[in-house]
C-alpha positions as CSV (number, residue, x, y, z in Angstrom):
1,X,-15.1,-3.1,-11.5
2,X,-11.7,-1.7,-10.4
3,X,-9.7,-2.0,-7.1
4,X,-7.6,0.8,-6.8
5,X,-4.8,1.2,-4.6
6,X,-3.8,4.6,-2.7
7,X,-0.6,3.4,-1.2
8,X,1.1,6.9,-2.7
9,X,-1.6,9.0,-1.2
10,X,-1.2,7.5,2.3
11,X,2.6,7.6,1.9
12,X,2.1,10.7,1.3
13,X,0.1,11.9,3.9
14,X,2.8,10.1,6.5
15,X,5.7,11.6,4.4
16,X,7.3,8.1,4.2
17,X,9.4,7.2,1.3
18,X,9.3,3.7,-0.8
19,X,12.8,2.5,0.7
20,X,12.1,3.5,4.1
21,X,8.3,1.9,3.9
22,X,10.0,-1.4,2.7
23,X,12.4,-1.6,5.5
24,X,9.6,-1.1,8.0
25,X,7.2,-3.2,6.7
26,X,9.8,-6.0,5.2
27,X,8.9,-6.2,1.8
28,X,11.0,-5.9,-1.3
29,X,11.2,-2.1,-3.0
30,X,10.3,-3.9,-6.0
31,X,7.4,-5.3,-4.7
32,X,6.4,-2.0,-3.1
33,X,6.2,-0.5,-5.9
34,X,4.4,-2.7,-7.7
35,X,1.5,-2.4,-5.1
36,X,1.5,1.3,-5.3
37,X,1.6,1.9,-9.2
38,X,-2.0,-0.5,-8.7
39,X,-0.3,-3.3,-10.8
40,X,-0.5,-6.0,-8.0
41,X,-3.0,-8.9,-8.7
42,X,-3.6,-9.6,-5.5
43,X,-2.0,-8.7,-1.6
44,X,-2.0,-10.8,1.5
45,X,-3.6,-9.9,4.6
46,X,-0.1,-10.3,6.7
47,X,1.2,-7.4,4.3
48,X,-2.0,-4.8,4.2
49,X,-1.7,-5.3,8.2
50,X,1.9,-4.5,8.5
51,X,1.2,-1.3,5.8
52,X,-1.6,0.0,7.5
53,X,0.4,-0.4,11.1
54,X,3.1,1.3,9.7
55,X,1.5,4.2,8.2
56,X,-1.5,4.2,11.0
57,X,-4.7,3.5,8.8
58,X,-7.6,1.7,7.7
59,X,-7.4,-1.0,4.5
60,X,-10.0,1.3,3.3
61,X,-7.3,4.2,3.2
62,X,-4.6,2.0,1.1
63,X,-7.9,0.3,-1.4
64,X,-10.9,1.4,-2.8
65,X,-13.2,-0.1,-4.9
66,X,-14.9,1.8,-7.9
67,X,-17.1,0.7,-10.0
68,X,-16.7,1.8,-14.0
């Protein structure tokens, strides 16, 4: 089972870079980044809120679960 995280692919989309994400959403680049390379263990609801308000989606557009 694997959670995988499309942060890039909705940046992306919005044509939003990692610094100017991390300003709108207050979060640390580093941390940012660490959510969009998939290599965060977990993310809290106040933060997956503030992402999807900021690049207008769904928590279904930023995660999605496969199964291997």
């Amino acid at each position: 089972m694997a959670i995988i995280v499309n942060l890039d692919v909705m940046m992306a989309k919005q044509k939003v870079s990692l610094n100017e994400l991390s300003q709108r959403v207050d979060i640390t680049q580093a941390n940012l980044s660490i959510l969009k390379t998939g290599k965060a263990k977990a993310i809290r609801f106040s933060t997956l809120n503030a992402l999807c308000k900021e690049l207008d989606c769904q928590p279904g557009d930023i995660l999605e679960f496969r199964e291997d």
